[in-house]
N, C-alpha and C positions, 0 to 999 in steps of 0.2 A: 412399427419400430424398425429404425435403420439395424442392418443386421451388420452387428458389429461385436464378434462374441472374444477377440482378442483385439483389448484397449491399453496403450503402453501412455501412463503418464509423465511423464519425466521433467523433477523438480517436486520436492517436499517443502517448501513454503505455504502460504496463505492459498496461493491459487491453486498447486497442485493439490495439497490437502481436502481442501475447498470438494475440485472435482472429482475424486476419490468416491468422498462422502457422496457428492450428489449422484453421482453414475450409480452405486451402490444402493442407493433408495430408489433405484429407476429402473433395477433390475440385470442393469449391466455388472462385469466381471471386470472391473479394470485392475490393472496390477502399476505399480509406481515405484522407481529408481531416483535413488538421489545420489549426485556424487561424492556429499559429505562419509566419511565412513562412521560418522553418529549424527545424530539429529543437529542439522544445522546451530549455530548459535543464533538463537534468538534475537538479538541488537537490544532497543531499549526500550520505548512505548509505541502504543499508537491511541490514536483517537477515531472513534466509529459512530461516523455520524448515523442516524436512525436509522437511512436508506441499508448500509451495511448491518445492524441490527434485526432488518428486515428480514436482509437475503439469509444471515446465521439462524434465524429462526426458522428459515423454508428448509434449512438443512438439518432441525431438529436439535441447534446447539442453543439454545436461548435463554436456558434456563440457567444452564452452566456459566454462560458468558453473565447475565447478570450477575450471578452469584460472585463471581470473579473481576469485576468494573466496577468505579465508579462516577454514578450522576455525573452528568456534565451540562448543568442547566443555561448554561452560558458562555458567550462569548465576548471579550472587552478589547478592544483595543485604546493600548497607554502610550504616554510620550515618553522618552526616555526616561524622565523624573518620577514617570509615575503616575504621571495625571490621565484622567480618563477623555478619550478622544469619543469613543461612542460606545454603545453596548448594544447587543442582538440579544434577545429571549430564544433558544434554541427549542424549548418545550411548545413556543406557541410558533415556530418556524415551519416546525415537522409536525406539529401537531397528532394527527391520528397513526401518523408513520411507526412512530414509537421513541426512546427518548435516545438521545445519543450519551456514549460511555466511554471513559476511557481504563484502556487495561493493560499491561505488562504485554510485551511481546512474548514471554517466556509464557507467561500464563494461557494469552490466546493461542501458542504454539499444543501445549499439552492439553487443551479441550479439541484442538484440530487434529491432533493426533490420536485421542482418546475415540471421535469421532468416526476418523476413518479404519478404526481395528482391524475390521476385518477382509479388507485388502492388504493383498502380498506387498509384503515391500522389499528389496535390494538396496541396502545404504552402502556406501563405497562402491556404486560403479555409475560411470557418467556412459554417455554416448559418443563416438566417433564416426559415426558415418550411415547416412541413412540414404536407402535408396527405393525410389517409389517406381511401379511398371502402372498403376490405372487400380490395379485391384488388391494391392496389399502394399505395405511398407516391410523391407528387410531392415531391423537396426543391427548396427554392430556397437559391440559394447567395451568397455577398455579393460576386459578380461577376458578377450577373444573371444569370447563366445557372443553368438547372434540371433534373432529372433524373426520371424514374422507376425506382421500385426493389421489386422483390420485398420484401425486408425493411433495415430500418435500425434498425442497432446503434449503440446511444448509450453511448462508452466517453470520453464527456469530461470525465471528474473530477466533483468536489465540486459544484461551478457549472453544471451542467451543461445547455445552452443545448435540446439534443434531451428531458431530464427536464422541464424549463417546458413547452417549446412541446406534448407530447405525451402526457404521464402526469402531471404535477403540478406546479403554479407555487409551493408549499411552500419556501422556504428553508432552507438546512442549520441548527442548529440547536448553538448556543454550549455547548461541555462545558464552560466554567468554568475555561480553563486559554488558557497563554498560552505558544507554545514558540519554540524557539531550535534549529538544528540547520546544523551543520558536519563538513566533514571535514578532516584534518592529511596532509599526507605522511607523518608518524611514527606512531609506536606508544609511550606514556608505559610508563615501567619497570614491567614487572611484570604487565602487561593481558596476560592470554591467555583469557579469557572475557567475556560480555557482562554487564556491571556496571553495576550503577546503585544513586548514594549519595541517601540520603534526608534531607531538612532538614527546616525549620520552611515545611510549605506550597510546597515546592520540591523538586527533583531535581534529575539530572545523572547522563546516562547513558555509556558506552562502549562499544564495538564492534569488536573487530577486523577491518579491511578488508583483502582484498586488498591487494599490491603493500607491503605494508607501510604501509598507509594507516588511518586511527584515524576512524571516527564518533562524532560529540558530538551528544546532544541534551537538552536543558534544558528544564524547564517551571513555570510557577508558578501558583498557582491564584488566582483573583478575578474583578474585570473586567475586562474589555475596557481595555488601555492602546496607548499609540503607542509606538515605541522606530524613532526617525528613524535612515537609515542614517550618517548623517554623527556620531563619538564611539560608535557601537553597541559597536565592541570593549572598549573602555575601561571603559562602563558596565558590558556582560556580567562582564568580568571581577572587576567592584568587587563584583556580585552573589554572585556565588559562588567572591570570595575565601577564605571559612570554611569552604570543602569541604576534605577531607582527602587521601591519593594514592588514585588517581592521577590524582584532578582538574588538580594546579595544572599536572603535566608536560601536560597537552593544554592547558588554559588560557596556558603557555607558546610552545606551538606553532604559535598563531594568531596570524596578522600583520598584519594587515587588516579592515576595517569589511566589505568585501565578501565575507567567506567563512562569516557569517552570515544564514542563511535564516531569517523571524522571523515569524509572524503566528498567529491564532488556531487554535484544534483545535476543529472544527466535525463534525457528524455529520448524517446522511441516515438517515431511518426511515420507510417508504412500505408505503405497504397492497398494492400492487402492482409491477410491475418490464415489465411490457410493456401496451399500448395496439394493440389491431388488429397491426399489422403493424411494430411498434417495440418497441424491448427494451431495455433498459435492464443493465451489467455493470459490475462493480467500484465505483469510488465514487459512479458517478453511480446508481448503484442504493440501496448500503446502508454510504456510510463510515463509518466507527467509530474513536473514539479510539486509538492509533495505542502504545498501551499493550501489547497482545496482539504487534505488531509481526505483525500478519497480515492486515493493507491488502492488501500484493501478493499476498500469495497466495490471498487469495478472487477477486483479481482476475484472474490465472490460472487456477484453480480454476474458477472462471467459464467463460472461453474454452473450456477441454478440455472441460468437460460442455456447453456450445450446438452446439458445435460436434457433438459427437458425438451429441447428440437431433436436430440438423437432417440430419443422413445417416440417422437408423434411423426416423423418425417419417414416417407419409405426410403429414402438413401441415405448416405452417409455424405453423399456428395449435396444434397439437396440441403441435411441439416447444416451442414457447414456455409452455403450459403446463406442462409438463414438464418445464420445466426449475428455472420457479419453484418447481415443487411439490417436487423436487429435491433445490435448493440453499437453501430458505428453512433449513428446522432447522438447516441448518450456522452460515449465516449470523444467525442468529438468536441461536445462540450465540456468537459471535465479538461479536457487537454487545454485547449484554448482558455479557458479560465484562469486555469493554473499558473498557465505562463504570461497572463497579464497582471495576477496576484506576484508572481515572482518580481514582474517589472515594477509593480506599482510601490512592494515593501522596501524597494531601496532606492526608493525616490528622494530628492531633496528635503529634509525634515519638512517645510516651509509648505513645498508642493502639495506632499505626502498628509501633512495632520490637516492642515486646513482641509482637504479632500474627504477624512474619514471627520473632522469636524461637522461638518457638513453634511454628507449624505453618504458615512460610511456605515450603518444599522442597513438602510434601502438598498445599498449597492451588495452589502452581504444576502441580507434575504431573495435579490433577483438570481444571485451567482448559484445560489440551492434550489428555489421554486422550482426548476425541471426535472430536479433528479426527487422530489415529489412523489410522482408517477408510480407505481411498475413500473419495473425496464423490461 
């Protein structure tokens, strides 16, 4: 085991939570800071395909998340009107992997955090300044006071303040698209699979959630625009009044400018993922257009394999190479993927359905077959 008896996480998300929990069944002591001064807000759904299934069940949460998702035996892709361009069997996709789910961010938030109890947490205080000599990291924290650490895991998203200060001052990097993402208490007539209808340079997705709860998310391709939260409903809906069912039933179900999450789809692509004694997981590593819907679970994926090269490896330096050497092909595909799924959704209607007419079921199942595997 790398001896590593002082571990600073930093960032309470998916990835940080994630690592917590896995360090914590591995015998490690890590402790985690989030800059929020309460539990982040949650946003609105996500979808977990089996591989992420997997990895929540390596961390002992499986039961829970079942109980809290719902089935996603399918994927369909519509034409804007509605019509069906192709379908995938997601059950016979992943077959032994296990079934893919979808479930409330809020809900997957409070089994990740139920999960990792019994590590220390610090809510309201971020980090400002980390400084590595070979053998320990000193962080300084934005309530003066400072620490040393065996190693620190940088699990704080997109932005991510530990990726600047210590592997790369690189900015995440604009995919040309612009999204929109909610959830309904309800479920529109006739959704039992994860759907997404195709426009002119737009979408509009769905998701069955737990509890009887419906995940939406939209996106358009261009530049960069503003969309103020004050009339955002309104607008949204004026947008993608032309979708077909079972768009208008969720377009229906929204009441409120607040129940719309909105800003750009940005990605992370870095030659490295650790620095000395600092490591980098999930998005503050390697985000990817959010197309694949395997954000979370590279980011869990993540956690279970550091965690387990920092129990079997004698360094800490050794595990950290090892882990990138690892996880880079997986994620390398997942990134690449993503960002051709991103090109191809807002392709010319014309281009675009004839494409999934044709050999869009074959092209979905090759884009998963690797992530298959163990990672």
């Amino acid at each position: 085991m790398a001896t590593a008896d002082r571990i600073l996480i930093v960032g309470a998300g998916i990835a940080g939570l994630s690592l917590a929990t896995a360090l914590r069944r591995r015998g490690f002591a890590p402790e985690l800071v989030e800059r929020s001064p309460a539990w982040p807000e949650a946003g609105a759904g996500i979808a977990l395909h089996a591989n992420a299934v997997r990895a929540l069940r390596a961390l002992g949460l499986g039961d829970a998340i079942g109980q809290a998702s719902a089935v996603v035996p399918g994927w369909a892709f519509l034409d804007q009107q509605g019509g069906c361009l192709c379908e995938t069997d997601l059950t016979d996709l992943w077959r032994e992997v296990g079934p893919c789910l979808g479930i409330t961010r809020a809900r997957l938030q409070e089994i990740l955090v139920a999960g990792a109890s019994g590590v220390p947490v610090r809510l309201g205080l971020a980090v400002t300044d980390l400084a590595c000599d070979g053998r320990q990291v000193t962080v300084t924290f934005t309530d003066g006071t400072a620490g040393d650490y065996d190693l620190v895991a940088g699990a704080d998203g997109i932005h991510s303040t530990v990726r600047r200060l210590a592997v790369s001052p690189a900015p995440p990097r604009y995919a040309s698209l612009m999204a929109w993402r909610s959830v309904i208490p309800a479920r529109p007539p006739g959704l039992a699979q994860l759907t997404i209808l195709t426009g002119e340079r737009c979408f509009f997705g769905l998701v069955p959630m737990g509890d009887g709860h419906t995940y939406g998310f939209a996106g358009a391709g261009g530049d960069r625009f503003d969309e103020p939260l004050a009339g955002r409903l309104d607008r949204f809906r004026h947008r993608f009044a032309g979708f077909g069912d079972p768009v208008p039933g969720y377009l229906a179900g929204l009441r409120c400018d607040d129940q719309l999450h909105f800003g750009p789809i940005e990605w992370v692509d870095l030659d490295r993922w650790h620095a000395g004694r600092v490591v980098l997981i999930g998005d503050a590593a390697h985000a990817a257009p959010p197309h694949m819907g395997e954000g979370g679970a590279m980011a869990v994926e993540d956690a279970v394999v550091l965690a387990e090269l920092l129990q079997s490896a004698a360094t800490v330096s050794e595990a950290l190479h090892r882990y990138q050497a690892r996880r880079r092909p997986r994620v390398d595909w997942v990134q690449e993927q993503s960002r051709i799924a991103a090109q191809a959704w807002v392709l010319p209607p014309a281009v675009r359905d004839a494409a999934l007419r044709e050999r869009g079921d074959e092209m979905l199942r090759a884009r998963y077959r690797p992530l298959v595997d163990v990672p």
